[in-house]
N, C-alpha and C positions, 0 to 999 in steps of 0.2 A: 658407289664410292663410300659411303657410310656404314655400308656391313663390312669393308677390309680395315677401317680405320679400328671398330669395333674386335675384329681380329687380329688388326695389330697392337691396340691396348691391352686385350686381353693374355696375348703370345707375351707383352711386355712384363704386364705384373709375373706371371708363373717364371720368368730370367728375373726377376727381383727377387719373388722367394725364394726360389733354388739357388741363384749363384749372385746375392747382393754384391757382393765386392764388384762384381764385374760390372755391375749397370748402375750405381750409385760409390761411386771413388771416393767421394768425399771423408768416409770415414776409416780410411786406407793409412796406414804409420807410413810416415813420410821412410822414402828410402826402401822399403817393401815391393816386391818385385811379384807385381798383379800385371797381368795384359789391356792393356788400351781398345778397346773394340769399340767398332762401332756394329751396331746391330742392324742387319738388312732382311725384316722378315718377308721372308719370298712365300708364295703360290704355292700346290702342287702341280702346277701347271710349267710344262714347256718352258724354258725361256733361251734366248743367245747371248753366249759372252765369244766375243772376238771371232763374231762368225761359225763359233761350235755351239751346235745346237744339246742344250744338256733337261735330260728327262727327269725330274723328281722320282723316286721310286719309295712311296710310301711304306712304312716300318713301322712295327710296335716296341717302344726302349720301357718296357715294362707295363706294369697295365695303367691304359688311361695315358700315357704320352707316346704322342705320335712324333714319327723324328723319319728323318729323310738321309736318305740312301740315293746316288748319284748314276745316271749312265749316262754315258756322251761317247759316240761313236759306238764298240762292241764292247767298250768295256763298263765294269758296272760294280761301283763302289759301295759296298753295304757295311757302316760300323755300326755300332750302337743299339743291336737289336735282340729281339728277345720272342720275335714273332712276326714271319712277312704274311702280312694280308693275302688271300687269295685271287684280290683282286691286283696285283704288284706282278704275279706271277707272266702273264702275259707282255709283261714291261721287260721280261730279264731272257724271254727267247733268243734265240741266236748268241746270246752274249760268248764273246771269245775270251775274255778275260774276266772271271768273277774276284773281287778282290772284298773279302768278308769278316766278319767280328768273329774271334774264336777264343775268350776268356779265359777259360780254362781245362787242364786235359781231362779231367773225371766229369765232370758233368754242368750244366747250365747255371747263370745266375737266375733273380727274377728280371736282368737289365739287359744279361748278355747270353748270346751263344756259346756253349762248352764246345771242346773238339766233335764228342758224338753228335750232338746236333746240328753242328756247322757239316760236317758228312752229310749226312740228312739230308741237309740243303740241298750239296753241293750233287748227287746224286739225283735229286728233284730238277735242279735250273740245268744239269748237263753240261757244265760250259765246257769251251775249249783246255779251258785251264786256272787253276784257283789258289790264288796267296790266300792266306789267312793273318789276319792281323790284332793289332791289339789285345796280344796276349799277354799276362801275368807272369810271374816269376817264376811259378810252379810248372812253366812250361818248362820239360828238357831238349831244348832244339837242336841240338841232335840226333838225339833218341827217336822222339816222333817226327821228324824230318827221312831217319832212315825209313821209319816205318811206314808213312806216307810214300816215299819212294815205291815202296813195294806193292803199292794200289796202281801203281801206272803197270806196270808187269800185269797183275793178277786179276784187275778191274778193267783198266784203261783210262784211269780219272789221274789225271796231272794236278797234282794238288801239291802243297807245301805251304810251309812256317815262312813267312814274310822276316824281314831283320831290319832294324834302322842303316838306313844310307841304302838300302837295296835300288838299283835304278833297273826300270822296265820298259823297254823298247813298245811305244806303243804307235799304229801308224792312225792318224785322227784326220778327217778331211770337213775343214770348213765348209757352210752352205753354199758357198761359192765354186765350191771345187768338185761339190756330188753333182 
């Protein structure tokens, strides 16, 4: 009990350094439009929300911060990354839906996945099929949207540029219902 207390103090302070506003309001301008959170540091471990069983999928968001990446059912959420562990890899078999960090078209940050690398990946876990997210401006979604098209032809990798409001049919089966 004393070593998660330990690790949730310490998870605490490094969201204080990095994003004070968000974990100490008090010195917020009144009328300034910051997010209210509450903080729930979780596990890499397992856990159930509403019956769906969701697996942490460890991630490197640069060097020296670990940051998690989500699967629940076949599908399997990764933003935020800049390096999946080795040990991750066996967490993201089967997956039918990879849905990934792809910053930018030319090449990688130290925080984030560039398009060529997020390929890499996507090529590596195999999924059934891969949005890409969390891209920058510098994407032309279009352009690499058609070109990406042209990998399911030539490859057989169903990939594409993700877009806000996009909704994706996924079929999810509580523990109750496997």
């Amino acid at each position: 009990m004393l070593d998660g207390w330990r690790r949730f103090v310490a998870r605490q302070k490094v969201m204080k350094k990095t994003h004070c506003y968000l974990v100490d309001t008090s010195g917020i301008i009144p009328g300034a439009a910051v997010s209210d959170l509450q903080f729930n540091i979780i596990s890499e471990d397992p856990f159930i929300v509403h019956g769906l069983k969701i697996i942490p999928l460890p991630v490197w968001h640069g060097t020296g911060y670990r940051s998690l990446g989500f699967r629940f059912g076949n599908v399997c959420y990764i933003s935020d990354v800049s390096e999946i562990p080795q040990e991750t890899y066996s967490l993201l078999e089967d997956c039918e839906l990879l849905i990934l960090d792809a910053l930018r078209p030319d090449r990688s940050s130290a925080t984030h996945f560039g398009l060529p690398r997020a390929l890499e990946e996507v090529w590596k876990i195999k999924p059934t099929r891969t949005l890409f997210t969390g891209m920058m401006h510098l994407m032309d979604h279009e352009k690499i949207n058609k070109a990406l098209l042209q990998l399911k032809e030539t490859e057989d990798l169903d990939v594409q540029l993700s877009h806000d409001g996009m909704r994706v049919p996924v079929r999810l089966c509580s523990l109750s219902q496997s």
